[in-house]
N, CA, C and O atoms as CSV, one atom per row, in Angstrom:
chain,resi,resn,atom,element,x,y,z
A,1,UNK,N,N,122.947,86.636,61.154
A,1,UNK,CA,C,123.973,86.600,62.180
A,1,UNK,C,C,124.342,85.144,62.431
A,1,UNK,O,O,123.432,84.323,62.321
A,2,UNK,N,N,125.338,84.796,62.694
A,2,UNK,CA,C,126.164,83.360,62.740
A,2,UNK,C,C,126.162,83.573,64.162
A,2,UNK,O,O,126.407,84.674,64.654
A,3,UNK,N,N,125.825,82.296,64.996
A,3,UNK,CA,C,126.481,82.043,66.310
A,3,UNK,C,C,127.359,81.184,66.216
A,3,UNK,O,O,127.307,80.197,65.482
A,4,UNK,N,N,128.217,81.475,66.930
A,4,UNK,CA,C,130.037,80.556,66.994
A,4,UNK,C,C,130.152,80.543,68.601
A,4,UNK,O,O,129.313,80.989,69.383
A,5,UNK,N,N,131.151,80.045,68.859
A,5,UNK,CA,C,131.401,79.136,69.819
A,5,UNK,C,C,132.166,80.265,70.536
A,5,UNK,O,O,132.320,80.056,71.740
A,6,UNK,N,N,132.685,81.435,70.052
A,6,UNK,CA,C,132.939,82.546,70.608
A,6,UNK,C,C,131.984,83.444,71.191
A,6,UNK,O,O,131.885,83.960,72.304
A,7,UNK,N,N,131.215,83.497,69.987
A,7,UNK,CA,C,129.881,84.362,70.652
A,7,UNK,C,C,129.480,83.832,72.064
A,7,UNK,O,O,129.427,84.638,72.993
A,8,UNK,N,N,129.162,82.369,72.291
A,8,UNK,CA,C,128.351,81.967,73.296
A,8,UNK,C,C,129.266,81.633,74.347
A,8,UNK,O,O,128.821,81.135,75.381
A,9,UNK,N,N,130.405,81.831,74.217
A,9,UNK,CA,C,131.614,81.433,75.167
A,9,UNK,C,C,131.445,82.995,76.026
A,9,UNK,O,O,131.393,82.962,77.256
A,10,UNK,N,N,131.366,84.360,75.278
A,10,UNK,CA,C,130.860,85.608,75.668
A,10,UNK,C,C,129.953,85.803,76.601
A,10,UNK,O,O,130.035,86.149,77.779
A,11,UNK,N,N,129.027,85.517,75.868
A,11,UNK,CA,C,127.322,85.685,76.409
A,11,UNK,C,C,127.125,84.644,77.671
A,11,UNK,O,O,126.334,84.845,78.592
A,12,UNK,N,N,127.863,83.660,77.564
A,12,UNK,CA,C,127.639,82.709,78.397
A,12,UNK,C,C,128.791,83.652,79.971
A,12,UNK,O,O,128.035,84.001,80.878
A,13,UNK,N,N,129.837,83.894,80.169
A,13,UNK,CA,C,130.631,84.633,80.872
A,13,UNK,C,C,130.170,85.624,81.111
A,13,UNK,O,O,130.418,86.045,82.241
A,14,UNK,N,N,129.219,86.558,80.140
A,14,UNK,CA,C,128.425,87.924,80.841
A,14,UNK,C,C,127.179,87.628,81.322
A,14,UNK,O,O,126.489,88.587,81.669
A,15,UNK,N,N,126.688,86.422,81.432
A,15,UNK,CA,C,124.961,86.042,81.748
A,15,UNK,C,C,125.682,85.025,83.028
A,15,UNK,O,O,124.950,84.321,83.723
A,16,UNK,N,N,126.811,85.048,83.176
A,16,UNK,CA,C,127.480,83.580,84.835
A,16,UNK,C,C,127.068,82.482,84.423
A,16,UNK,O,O,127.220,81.616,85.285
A,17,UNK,N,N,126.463,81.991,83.188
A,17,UNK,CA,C,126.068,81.027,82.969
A,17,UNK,C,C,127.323,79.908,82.424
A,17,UNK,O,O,128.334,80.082,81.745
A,18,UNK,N,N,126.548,78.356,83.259
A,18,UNK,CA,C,127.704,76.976,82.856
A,18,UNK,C,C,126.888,76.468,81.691
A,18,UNK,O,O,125.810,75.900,81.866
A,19,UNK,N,N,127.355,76.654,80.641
A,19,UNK,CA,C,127.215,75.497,79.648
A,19,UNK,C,C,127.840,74.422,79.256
A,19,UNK,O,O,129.056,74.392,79.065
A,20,UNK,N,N,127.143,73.544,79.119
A,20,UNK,CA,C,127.949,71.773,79.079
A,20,UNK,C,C,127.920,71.729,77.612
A,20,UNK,O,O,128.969,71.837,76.977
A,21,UNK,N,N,126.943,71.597,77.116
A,21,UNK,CA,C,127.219,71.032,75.710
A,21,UNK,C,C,126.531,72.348,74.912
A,21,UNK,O,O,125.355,72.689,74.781
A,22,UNK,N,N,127.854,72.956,74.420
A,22,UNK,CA,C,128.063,73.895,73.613
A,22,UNK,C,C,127.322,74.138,72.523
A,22,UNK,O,O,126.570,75.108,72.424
A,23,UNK,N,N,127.519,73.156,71.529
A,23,UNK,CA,C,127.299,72.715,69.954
A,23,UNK,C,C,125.765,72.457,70.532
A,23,UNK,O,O,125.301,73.597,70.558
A,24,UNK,N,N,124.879,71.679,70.942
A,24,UNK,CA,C,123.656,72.051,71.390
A,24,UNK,C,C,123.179,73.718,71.330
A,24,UNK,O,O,122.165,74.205,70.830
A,25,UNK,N,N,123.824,74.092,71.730
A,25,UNK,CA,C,123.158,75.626,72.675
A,25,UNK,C,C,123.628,76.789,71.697
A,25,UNK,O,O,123.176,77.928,71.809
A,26,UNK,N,N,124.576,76.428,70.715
A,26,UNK,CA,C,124.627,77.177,69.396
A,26,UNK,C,C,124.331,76.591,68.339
A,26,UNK,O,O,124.770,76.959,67.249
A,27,UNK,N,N,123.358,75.359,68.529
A,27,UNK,CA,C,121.639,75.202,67.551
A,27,UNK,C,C,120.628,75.664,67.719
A,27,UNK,O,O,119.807,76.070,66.896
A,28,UNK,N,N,120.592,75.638,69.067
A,28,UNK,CA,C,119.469,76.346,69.355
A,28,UNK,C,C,119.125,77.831,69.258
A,28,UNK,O,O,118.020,78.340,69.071
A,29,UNK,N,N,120.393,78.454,69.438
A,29,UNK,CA,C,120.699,79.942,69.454
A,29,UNK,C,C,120.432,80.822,68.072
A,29,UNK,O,O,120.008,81.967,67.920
A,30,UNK,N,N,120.883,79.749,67.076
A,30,UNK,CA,C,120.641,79.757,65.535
A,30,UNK,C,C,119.387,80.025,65.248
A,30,UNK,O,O,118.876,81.059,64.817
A,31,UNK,N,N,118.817,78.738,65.598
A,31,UNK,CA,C,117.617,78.326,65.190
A,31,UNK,C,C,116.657,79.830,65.581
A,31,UNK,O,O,115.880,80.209,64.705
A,32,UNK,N,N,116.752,80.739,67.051
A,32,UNK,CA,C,116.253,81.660,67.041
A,32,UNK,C,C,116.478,82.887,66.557
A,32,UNK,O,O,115.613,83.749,66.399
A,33,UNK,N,N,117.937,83.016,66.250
A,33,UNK,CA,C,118.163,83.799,65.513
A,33,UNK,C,C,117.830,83.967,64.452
A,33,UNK,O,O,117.495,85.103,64.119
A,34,UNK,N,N,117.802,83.013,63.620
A,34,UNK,CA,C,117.006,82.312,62.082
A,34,UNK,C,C,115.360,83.108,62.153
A,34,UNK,O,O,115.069,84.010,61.369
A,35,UNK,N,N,114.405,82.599,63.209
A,35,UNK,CA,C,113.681,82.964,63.226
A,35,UNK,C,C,113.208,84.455,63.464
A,35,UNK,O,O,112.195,84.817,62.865
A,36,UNK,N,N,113.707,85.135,64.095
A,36,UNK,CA,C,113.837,86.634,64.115
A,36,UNK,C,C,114.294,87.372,62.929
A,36,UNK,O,O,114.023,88.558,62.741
A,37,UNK,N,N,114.987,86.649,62.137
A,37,UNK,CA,C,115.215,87.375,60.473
A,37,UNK,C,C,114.449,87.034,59.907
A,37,UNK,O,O,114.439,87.752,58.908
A,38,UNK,N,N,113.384,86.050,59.818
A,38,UNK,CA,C,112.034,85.842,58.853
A,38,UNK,C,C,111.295,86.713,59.324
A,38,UNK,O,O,110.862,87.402,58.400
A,39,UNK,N,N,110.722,87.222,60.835
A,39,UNK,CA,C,110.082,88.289,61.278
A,39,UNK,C,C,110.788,89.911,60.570
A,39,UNK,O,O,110.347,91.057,60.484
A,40,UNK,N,N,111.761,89.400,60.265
A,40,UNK,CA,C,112.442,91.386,59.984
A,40,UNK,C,C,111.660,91.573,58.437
A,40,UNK,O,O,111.402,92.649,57.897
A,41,UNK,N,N,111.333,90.024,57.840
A,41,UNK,CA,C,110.566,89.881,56.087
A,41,UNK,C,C,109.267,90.718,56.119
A,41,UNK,O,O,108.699,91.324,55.211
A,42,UNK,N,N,108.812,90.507,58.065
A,42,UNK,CA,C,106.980,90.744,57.433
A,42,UNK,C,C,106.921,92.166,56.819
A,42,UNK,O,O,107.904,92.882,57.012
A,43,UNK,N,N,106.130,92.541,56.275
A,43,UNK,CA,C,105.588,93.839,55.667
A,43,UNK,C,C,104.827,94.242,56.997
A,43,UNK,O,O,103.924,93.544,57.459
A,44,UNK,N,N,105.173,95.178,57.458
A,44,UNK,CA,C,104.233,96.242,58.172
A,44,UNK,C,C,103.979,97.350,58.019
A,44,UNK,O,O,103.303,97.914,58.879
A,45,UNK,N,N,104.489,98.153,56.715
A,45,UNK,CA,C,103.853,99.082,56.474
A,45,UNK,C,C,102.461,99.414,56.508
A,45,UNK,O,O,101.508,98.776,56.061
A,46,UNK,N,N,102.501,100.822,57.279
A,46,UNK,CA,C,100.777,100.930,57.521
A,46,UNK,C,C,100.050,100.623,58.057
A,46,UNK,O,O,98.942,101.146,57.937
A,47,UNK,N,N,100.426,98.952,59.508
A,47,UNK,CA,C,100.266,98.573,60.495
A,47,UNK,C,C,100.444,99.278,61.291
A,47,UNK,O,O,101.524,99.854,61.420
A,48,UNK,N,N,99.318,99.471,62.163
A,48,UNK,CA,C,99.559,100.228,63.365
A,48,UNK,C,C,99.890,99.689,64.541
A,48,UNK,O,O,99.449,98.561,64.761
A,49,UNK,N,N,100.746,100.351,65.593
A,49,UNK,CA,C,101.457,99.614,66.435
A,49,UNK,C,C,100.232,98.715,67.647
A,49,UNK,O,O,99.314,99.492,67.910
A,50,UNK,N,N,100.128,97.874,68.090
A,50,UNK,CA,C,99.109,97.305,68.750
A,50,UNK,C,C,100.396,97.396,70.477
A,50,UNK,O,O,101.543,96.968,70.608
A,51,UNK,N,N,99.735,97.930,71.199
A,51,UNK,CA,C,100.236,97.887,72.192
A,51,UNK,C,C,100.163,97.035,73.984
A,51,UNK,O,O,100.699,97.013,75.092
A,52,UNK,N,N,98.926,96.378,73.042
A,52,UNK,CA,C,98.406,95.058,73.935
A,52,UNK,C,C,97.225,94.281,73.039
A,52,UNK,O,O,96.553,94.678,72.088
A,53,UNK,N,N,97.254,93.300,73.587
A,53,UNK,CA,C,96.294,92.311,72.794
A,53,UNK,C,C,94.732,92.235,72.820
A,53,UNK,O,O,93.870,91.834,72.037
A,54,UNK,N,N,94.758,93.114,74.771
A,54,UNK,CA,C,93.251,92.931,74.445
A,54,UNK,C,C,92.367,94.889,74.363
A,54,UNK,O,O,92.284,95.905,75.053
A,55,UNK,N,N,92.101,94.568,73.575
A,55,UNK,CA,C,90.969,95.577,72.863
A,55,UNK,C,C,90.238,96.469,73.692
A,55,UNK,O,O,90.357,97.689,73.573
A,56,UNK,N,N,89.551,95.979,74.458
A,56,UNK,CA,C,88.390,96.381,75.221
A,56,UNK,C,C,89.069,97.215,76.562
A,56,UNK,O,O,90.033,96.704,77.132
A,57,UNK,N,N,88.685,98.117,76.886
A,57,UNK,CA,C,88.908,99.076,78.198
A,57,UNK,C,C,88.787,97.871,79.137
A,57,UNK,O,O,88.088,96.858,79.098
A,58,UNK,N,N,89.938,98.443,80.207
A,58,UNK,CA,C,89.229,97.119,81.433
A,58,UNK,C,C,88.562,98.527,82.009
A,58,UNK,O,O,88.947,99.689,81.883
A,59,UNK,N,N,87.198,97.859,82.819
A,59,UNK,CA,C,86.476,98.699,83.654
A,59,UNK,C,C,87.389,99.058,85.017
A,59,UNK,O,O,87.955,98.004,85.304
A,60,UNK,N,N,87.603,99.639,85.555
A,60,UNK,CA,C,88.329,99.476,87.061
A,60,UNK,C,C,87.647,100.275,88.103
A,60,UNK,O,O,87.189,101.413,88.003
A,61,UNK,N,N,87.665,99.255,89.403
A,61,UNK,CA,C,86.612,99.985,90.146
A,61,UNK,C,C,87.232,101.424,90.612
A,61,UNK,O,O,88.343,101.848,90.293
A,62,UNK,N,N,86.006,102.257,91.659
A,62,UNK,CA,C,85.965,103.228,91.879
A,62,UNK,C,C,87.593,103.460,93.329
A,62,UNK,O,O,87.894,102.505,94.046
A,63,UNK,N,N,88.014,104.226,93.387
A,63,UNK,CA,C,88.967,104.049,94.377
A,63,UNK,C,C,88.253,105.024,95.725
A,63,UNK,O,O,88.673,106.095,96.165
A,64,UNK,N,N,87.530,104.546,95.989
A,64,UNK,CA,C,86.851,104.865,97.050
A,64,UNK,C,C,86.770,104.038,98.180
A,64,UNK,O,O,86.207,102.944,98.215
A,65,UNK,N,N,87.612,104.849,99.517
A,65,UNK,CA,C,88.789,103.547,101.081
A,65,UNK,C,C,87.183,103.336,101.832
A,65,UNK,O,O,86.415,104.234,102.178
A,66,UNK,N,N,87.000,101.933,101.936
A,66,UNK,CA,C,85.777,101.448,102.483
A,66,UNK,C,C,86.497,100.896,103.670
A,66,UNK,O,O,87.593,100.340,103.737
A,67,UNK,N,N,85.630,101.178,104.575
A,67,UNK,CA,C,86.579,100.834,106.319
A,67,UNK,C,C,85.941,99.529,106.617
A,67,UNK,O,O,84.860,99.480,106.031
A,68,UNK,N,N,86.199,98.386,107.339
A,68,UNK,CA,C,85.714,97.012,107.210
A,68,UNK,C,C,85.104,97.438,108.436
A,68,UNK,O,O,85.570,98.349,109.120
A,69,UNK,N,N,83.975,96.733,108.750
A,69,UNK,CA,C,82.588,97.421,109.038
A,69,UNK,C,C,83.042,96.314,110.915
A,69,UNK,O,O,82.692,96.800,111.991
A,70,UNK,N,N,83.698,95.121,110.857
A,70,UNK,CA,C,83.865,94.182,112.277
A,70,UNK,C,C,84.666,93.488,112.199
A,70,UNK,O,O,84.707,92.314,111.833
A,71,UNK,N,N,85.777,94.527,112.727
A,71,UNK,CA,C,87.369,94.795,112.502
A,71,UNK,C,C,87.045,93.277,113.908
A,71,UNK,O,O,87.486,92.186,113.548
A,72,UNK,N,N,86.453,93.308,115.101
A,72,UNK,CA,C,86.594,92.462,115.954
A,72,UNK,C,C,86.348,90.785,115.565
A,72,UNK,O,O,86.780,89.828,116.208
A,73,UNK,N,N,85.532,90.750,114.333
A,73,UNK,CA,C,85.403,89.486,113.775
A,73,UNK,C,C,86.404,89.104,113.572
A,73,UNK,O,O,86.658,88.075,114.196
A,74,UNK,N,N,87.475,89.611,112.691
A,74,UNK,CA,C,88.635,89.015,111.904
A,74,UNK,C,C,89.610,88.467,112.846
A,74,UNK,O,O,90.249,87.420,112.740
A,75,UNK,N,N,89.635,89.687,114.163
A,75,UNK,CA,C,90.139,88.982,115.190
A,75,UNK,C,C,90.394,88.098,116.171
A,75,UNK,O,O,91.211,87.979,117.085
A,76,UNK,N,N,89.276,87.382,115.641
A,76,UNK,CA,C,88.252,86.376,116.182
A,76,UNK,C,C,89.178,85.102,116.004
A,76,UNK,O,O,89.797,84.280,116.678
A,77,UNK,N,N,88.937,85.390,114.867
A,77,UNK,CA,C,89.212,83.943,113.322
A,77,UNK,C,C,90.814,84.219,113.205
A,77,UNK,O,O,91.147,83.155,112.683
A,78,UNK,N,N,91.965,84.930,113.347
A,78,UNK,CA,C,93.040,85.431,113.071
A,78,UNK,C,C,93.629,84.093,113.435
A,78,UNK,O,O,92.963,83.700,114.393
A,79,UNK,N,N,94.545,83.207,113.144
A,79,UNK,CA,C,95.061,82.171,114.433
A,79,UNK,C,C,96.074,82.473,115.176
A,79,UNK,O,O,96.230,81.770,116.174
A,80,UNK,N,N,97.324,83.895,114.855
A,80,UNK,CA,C,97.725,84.678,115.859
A,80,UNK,C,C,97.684,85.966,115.773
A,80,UNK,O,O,97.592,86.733,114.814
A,81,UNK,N,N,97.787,86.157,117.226
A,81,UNK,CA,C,97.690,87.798,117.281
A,81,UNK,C,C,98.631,87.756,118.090
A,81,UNK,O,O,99.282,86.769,118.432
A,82,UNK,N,N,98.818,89.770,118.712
A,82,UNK,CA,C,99.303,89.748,119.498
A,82,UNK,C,C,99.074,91.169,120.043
A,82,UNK,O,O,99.690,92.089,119.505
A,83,UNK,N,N,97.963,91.506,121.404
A,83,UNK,CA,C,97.541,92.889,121.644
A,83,UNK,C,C,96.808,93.303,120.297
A,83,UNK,O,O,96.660,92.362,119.518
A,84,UNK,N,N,96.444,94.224,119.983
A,84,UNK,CA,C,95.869,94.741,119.296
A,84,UNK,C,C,96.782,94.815,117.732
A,84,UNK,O,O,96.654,95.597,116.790
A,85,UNK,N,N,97.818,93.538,117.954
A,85,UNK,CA,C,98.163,93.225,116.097
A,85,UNK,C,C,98.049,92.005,115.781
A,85,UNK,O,O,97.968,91.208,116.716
A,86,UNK,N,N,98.003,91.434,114.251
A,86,UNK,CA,C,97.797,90.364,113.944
A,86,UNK,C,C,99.173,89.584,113.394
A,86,UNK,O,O,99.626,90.120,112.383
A,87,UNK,N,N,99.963,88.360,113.891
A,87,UNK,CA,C,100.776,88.087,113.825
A,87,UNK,C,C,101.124,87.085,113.016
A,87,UNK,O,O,100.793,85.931,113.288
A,88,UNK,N,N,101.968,87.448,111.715
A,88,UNK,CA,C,101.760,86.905,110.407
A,88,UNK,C,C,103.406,85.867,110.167
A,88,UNK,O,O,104.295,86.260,110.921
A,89,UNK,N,N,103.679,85.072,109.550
A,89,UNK,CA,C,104.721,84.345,109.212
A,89,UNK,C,C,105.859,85.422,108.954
A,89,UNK,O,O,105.512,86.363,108.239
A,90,UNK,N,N,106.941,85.429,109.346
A,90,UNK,CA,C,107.782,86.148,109.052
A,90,UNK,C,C,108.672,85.959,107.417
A,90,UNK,O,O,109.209,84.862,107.260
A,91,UNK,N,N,108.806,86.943,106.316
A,91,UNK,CA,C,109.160,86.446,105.068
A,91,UNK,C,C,110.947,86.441,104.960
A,91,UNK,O,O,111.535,86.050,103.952
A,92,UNK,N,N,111.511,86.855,105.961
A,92,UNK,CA,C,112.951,86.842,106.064
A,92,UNK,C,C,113.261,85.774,106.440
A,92,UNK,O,O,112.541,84.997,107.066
A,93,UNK,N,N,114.747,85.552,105.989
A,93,UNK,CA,C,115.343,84.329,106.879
A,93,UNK,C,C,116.418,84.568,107.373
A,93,UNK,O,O,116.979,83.723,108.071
């Protein structure tokens, strides 16, 4: 596949993206494209699909709801509260 200055004039207008220097960014575009057609060379026949890297089962604990044993400690140490809640940074703006 060839990248041209059309292609990325495209891709660049459907992704909102500003590109400055063009001829840069359809070398680079190449260059990965290039590389994804040497991957289409490997032989995988008969390879089986690997669907993560690591091997081994993860163990995962038991899902069994353990109630925290001095709910009044935490409240202790909290640095705000407020009545019987604990009053946390707000994540909106």
């Amino acid at each position: 596949m060839k990248i041209d200055e059309k292609l990325v004039e495209d891709v660049a207008m459907l992704a909102r993206l500003k590109i400055d220097d063009k001829e840069k960014f359809i070398k680079e575009m190449q260059k990965i494209v290039d590389y994804f057609q040497v991957l289409e060379e490997v032989e995988t026949e008969g390879v089986e699909p690997m669907y993560t890297p690591i091997e081994n089962n993860v163990k995962l604990r038991k899902k069994d709801a353990r109630n925290f044993e001095d709910i009044e400690e935490i409240r202790k140490i909290f640095p705000s509260k407020e009545g019987n809640y604990l009053k946390i940074p707000g994540i909106h703006k």
